[in-house]
C-alpha positions as CSV (number, residue, x, y, z in Angstrom):
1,X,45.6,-90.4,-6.6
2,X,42.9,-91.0,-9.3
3,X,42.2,-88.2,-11.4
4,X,39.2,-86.8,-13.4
5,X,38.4,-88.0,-16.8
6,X,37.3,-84.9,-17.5
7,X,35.1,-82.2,-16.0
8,X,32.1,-81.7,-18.2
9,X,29.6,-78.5,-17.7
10,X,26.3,-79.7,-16.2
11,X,24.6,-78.9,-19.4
12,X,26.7,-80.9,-22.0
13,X,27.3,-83.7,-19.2
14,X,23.4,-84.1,-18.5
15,X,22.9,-84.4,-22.6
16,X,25.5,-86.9,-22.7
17,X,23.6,-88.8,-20.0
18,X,20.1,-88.7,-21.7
19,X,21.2,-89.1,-25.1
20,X,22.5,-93.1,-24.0
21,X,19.2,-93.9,-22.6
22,X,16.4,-95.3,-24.4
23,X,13.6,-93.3,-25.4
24,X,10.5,-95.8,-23.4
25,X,8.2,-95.0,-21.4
26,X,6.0,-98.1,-19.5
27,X,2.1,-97.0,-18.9
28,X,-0.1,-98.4,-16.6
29,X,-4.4,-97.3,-16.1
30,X,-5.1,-95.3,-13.6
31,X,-8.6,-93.9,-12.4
32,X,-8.4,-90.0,-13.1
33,X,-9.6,-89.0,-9.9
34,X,-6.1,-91.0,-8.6
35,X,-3.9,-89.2,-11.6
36,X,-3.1,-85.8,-10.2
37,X,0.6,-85.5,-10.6
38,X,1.0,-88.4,-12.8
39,X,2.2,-87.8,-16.3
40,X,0.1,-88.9,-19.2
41,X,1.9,-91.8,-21.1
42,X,-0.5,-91.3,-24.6
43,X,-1.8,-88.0,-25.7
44,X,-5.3,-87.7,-24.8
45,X,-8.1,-87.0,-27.8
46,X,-11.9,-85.5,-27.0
47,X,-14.5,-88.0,-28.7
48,X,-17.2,-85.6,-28.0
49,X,-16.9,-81.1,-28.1
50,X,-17.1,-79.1,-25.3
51,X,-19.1,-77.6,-24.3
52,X,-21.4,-80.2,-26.4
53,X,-24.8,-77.5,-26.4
54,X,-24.8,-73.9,-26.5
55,X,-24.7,-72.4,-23.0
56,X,-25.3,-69.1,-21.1
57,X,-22.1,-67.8,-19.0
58,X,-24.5,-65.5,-16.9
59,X,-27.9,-65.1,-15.1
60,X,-30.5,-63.3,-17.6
61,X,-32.4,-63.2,-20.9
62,X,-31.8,-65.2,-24.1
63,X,-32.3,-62.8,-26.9
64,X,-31.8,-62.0,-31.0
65,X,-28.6,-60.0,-30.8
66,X,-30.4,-58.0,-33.7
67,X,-33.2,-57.4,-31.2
68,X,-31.5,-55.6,-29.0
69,X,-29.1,-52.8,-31.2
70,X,-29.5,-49.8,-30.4
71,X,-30.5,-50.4,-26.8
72,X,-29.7,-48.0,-23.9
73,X,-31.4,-46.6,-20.5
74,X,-32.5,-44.1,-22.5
75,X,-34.1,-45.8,-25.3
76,X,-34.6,-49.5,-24.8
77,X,-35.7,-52.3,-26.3
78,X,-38.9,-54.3,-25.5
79,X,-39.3,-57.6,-25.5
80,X,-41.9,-60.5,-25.0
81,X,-40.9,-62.6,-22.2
82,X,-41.6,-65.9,-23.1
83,X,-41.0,-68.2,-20.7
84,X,-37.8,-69.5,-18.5
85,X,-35.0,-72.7,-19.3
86,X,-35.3,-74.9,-16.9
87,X,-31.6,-76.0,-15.2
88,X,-30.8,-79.6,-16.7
89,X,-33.4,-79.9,-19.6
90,X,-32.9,-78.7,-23.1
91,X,-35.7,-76.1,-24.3
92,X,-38.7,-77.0,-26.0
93,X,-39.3,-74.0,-28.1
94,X,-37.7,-71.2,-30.2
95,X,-37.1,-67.4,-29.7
96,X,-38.8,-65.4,-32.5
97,X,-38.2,-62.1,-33.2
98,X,-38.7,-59.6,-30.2
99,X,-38.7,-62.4,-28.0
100,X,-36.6,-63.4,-24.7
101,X,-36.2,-66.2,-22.3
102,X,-35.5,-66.2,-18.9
103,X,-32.2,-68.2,-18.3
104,X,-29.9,-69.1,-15.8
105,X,-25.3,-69.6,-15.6
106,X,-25.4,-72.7,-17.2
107,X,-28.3,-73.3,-18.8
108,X,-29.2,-74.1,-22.7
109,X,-29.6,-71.7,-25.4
110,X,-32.8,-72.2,-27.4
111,X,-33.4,-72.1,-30.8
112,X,-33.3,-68.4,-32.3
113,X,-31.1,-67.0,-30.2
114,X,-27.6,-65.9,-30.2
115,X,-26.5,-63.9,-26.9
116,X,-27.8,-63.5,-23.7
117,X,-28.4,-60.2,-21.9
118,X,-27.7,-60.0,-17.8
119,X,-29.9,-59.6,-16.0
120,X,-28.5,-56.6,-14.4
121,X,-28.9,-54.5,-18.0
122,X,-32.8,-55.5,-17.7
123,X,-35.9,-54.8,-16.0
124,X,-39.5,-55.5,-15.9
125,X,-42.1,-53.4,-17.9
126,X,-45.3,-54.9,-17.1
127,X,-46.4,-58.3,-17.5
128,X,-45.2,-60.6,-20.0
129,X,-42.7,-57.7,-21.1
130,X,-38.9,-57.6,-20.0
131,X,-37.0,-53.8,-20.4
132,X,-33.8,-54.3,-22.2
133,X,-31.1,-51.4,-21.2
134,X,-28.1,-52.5,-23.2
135,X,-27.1,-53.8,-26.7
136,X,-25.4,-57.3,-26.5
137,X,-23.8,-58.9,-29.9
138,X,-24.1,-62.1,-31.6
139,X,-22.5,-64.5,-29.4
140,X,-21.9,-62.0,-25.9
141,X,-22.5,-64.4,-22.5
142,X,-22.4,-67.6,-24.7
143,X,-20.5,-70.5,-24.6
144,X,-20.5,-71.6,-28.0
145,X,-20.4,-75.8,-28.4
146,X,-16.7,-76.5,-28.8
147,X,-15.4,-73.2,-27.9
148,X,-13.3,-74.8,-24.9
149,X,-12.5,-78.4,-27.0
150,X,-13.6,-79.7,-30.6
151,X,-14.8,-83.1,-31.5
152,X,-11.7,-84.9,-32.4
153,X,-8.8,-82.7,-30.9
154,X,-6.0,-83.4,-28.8
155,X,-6.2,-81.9,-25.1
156,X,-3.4,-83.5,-22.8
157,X,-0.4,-84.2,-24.8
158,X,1.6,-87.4,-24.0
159,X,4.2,-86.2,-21.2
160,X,2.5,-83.9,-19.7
161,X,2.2,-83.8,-15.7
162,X,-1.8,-83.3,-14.8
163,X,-3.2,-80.1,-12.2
164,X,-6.1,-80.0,-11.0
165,X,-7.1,-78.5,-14.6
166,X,-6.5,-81.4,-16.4
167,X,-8.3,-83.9,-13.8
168,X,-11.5,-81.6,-14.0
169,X,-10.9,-81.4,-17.8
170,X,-10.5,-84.9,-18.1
171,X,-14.1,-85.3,-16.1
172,X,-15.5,-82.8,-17.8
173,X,-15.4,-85.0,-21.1
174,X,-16.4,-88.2,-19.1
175,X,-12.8,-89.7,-18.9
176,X,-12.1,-91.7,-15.8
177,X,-9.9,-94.0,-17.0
178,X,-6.4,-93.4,-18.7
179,X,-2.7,-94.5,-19.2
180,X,-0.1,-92.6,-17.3
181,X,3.6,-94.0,-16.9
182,X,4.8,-96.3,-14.5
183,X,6.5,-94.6,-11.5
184,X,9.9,-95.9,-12.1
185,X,11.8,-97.5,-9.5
186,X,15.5,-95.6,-8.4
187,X,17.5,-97.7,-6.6
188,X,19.6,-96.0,-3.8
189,X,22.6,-97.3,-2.3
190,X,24.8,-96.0,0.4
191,X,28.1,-96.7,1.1
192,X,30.4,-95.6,3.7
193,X,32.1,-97.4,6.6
194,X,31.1,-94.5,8.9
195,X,27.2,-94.4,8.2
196,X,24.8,-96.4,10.6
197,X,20.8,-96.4,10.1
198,X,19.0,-93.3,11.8
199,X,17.4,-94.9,14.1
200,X,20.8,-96.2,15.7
201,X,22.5,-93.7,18.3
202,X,26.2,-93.5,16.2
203,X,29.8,-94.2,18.1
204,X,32.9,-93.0,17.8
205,X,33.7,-91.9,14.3
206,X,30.1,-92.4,13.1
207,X,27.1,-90.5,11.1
208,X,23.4,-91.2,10.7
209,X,22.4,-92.0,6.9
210,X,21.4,-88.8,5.4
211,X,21.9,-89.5,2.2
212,X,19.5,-92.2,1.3
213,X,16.6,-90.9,2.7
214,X,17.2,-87.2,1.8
215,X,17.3,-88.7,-2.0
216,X,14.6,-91.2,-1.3
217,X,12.1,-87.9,-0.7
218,X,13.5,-86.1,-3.9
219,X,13.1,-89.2,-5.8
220,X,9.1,-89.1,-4.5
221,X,8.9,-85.5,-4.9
222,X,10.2,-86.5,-8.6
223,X,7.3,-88.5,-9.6
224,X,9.5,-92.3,-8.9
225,X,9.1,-94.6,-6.2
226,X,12.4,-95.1,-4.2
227,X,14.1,-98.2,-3.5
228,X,16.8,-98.5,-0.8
229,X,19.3,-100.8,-0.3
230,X,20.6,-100.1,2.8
231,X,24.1,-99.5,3.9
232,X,27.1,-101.0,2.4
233,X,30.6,-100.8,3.2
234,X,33.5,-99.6,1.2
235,X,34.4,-102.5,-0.3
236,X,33.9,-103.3,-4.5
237,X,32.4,-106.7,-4.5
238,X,29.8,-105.8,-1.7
239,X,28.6,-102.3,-3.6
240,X,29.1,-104.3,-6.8
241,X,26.4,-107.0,-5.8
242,X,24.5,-104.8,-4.4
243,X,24.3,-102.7,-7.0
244,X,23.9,-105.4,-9.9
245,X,20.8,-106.7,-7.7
246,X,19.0,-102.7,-7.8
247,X,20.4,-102.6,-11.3
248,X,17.9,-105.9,-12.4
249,X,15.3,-104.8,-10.1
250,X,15.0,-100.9,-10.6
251,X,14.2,-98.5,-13.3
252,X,17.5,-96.6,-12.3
253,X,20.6,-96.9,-9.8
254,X,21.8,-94.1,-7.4
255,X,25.3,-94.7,-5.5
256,X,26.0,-92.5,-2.7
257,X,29.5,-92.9,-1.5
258,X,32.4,-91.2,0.6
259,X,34.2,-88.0,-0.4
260,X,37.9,-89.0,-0.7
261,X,39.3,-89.9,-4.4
262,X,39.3,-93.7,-3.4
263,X,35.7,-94.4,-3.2
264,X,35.0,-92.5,-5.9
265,X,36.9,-94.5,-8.0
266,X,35.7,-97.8,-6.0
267,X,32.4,-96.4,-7.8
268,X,33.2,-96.0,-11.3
269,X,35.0,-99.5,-11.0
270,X,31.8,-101.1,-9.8
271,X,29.4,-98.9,-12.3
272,X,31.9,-100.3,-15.4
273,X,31.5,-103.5,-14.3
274,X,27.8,-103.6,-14.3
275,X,27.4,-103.4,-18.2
276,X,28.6,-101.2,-21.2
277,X,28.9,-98.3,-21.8
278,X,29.5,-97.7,-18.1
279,X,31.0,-94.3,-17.1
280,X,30.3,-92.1,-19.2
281,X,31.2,-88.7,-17.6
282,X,33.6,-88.9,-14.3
283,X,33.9,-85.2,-12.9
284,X,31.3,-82.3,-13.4
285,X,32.5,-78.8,-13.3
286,X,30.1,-77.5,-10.9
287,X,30.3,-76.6,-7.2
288,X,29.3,-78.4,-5.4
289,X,29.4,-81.4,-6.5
290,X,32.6,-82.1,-8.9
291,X,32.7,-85.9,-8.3
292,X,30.3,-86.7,-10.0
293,X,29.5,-90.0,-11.8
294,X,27.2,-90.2,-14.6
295,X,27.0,-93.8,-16.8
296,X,24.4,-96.2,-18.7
297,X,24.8,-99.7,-18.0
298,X,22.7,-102.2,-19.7
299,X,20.0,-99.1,-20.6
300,X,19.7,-97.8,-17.1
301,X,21.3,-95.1,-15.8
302,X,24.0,-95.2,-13.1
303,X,24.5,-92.4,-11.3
304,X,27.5,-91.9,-8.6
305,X,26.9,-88.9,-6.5
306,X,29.5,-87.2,-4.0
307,X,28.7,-88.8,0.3
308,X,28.4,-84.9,1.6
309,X,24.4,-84.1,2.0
310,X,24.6,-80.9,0.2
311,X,26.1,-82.1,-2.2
312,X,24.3,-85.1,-3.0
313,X,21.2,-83.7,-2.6
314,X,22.0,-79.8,-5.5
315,X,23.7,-82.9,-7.5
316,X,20.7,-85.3,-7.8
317,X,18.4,-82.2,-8.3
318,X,20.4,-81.7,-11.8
319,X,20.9,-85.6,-12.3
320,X,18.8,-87.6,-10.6
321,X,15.7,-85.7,-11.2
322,X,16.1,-85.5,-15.0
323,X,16.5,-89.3,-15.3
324,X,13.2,-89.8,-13.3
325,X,11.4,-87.0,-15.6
326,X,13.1,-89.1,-18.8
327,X,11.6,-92.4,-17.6
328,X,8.1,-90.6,-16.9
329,X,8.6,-89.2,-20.9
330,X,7.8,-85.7,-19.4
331,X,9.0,-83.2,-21.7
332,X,11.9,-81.8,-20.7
333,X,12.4,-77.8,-21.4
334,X,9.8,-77.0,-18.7
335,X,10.1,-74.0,-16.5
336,X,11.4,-75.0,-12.6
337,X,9.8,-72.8,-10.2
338,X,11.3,-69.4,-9.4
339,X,11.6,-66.4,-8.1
340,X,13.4,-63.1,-8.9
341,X,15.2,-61.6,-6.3
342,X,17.7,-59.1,-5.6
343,X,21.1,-60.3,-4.0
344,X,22.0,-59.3,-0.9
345,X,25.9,-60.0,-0.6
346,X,28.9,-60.1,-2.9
347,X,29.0,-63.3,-3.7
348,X,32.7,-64.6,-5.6
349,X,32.6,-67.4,-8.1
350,X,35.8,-69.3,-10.3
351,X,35.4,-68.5,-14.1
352,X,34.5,-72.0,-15.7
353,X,33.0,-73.6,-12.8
354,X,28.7,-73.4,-12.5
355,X,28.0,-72.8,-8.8
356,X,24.9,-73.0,-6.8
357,X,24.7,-71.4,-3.5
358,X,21.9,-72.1,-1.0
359,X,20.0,-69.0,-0.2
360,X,17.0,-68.0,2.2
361,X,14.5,-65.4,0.9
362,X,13.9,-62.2,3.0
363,X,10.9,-59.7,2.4
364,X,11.3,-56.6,1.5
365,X,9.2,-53.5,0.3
366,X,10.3,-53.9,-3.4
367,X,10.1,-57.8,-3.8
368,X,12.5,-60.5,-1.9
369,X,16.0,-60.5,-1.2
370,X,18.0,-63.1,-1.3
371,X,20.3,-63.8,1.5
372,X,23.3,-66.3,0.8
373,X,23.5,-69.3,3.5
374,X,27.0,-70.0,3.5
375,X,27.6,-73.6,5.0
376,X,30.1,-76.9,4.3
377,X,29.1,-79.4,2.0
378,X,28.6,-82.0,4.5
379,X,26.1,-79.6,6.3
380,X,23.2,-81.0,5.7
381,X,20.7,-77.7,8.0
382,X,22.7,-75.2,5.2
383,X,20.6,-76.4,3.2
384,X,17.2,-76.8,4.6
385,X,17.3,-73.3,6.2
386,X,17.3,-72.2,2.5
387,X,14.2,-71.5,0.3
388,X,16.2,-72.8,-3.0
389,X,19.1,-71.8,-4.8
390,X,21.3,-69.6,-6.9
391,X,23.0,-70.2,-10.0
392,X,25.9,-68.6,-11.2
393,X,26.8,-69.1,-14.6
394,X,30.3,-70.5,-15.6
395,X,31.1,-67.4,-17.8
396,X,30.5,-65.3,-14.1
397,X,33.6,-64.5,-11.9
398,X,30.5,-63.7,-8.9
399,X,27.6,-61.5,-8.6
400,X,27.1,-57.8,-6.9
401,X,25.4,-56.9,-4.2
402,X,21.9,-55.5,-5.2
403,X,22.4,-57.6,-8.8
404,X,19.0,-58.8,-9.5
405,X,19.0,-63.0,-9.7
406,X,16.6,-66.2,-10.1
407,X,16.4,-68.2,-7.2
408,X,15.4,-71.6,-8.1
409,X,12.8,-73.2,-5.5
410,X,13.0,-76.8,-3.4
């Protein structure tokens, strides 16, 4: 029986991975108002400051900070009101000394003046003459030009994934065109003598293809567009043409095949043959998920992943997922979404090995528990009655009972 070359921790066997693959990333223009969830492929510069005039960040009076020191209910400052911004136009006049100015969220500072005071801290005198009931200092309810961006600076990085913010920023500074990378293309190939398409009621001895459409919505959710190559038997020279076609056509190659130690080594046969340095690590030391097949061939990576659902599916999250990130040129190091919890069983674990076990999240009147869903490999509902999973650390021989954990998030 084939062994395994050697079983790497995630960490070191990721790096090994990334570190054979070349650094490029392929942009393409985009309309901004189209880019949320792309990831920029060149750092973004502001030609112009923002905001580009001085504006106020309330409703009420444009004043001389100096003017108004000293200023309370009890002893307050007059001042000449002498006139109001109109929304949209820049003002035609100054404030002079023991002067105000009626403005409004949003509207230009005129000359003279430094702050604003709201309109809540004032009232009318008499005509022409505005109360002021509290002190405000040099620059209080302003936006200062530049205070959010200066002329010149960078303010999207290259590899970063754009919110919301970033569109509105982006708008905000009259961008609505830029370069973000290329979705890359992952090809996905399944393999199995004993997998039929979904929509085909399966016969004796038969399962529905989970596998490629389960990594077909991770690869989307991953910011690539997936590529499947339907079903192909166990036998090399079929997966090997296959998978020299996806290798030409696609940005990346994912191989899903059967459990037993003969197709996995049916796959690192066919992923050496498709260009050096092939396999590069055969065997992860992780649960689930130990067969594992990580290579490079011809600059793309190759990626053999175990045929049971769970499996496939925790494995490409800590493969497959990184490789589409790499090709995007997002920065890696980010945080993944999580949440702290406090475990709710005993859970065992083998010292050396990194598992991750599928958990559901319960409320509970100090926070969330999380409850364990214990469930085969090849279970594919074990999974997706879980909210995301738990990780224990290799140095770990399990976790307590009430031990407070991170659950990663789908």
């Amino acid at each position: 029986m084939p062994e395994f070359l050697e079983l790497l921790p995630p960490p070191e066997a990721l790096t090994r991975l990334l570190e054979n693959l070349p650094a490029q990333v392929d942009p393409e223009e985009i309309d901004t108002v189209q880019a949320c969830g792309r990831v920029t492929a060149r750092s973004v510069v502001s030609a112009l400051p923002l905001p580009t005039f001085p504006r106020s960040t309330v409703d009420g009076y444009a004043v001389r900070a100096a003017d108004t020191y000293g200023a309370n209910d009890s002893l307050p400052a007059y001042l000449q009101l002498m006139g109001e911004i109109p929304m949209g136009a820049a003002p035609d006049f100054a404030v002079v000394p023991a002067g105000c100015v009626l403005i409004h969220t949003g509207g230009m500072l005129p000359e003279g003046s430094d702050a604003v005071v709201m309109v809540e801290h004032t009232q009318s005198a008499r005509p022409g003459e505005v109360e002021i009931l509290r002190a405000v200092a040099s620059g209080e309810n302003v936006l200062k030009v530049g205070e959010d961006v200066a002329a010149g600076a960078e303010v999207i990085p290259a590899g970063t994934r754009l919110r919301p913010a970033e569109i509105g920023g982006l708008m905000a500074l009259g961008i609505t065109r830029l370069e973000v990378a290329r979705r890359p293309n992952i090809g996905i190939l399944s393999s199995g003598d004993e997998v039929v398409p979904p929509e085909v009621t399966p016969g004796s001895g038969q399962v529905r293809d989970v596998n490629a459409y389960a990594l077909s919505a991770l690869v989307q959710e991953s910011g690539g567009t997936p590529v499947r190559y339907g079903i192909l038997p166990d036998r090399e020279e079929a997966l090997r043409k296959s998978a020299a076609r996806a290798l030409i056509e696609c940005d990346a190659v994912v191989i899903t095949a059967g459990s037993s130690a003969s197709t996995r080594d049916l796959t690192a046969q066919v992923i050496n043959s498709l260009g050096r340095p092939g396999v590069l690590v055969h065997g992860v030391n992780v649960r689930p998920g130990k067969p594992t097949i990580l290579g490079v061939c011809a600059g793309k990576a190759v990626i053999g992943l175990p045929g049971n659902p769970v499996s496939a599916l925790v494995i490409a999250s800590l493969f497959v997922t990184p490789v589409v990130q790499a090709l995007l040129g997002l920065k890696r190091g980010g945080p993944r979404p999580s949440v702290p919890a406090r475990l709710a069983l005993n859970l065992a674990s083998q010292a050396g090995r990194e598992d991750w076990i599928p958990v559901r999240l319960i409320s509970s009147q100090d926070g969330y528990l999380a409850d364990p869903v214990f469930g085969k490999s090849n279970l594919i509902f074990s999974l997706a009655r879980a909210d995301g999973l738990l990780r224990i650390p290799p140095d770990a021989t399990g976790l307590a009972a009430g031990e407070m954990v991170d659950v990663v998030l789908f």
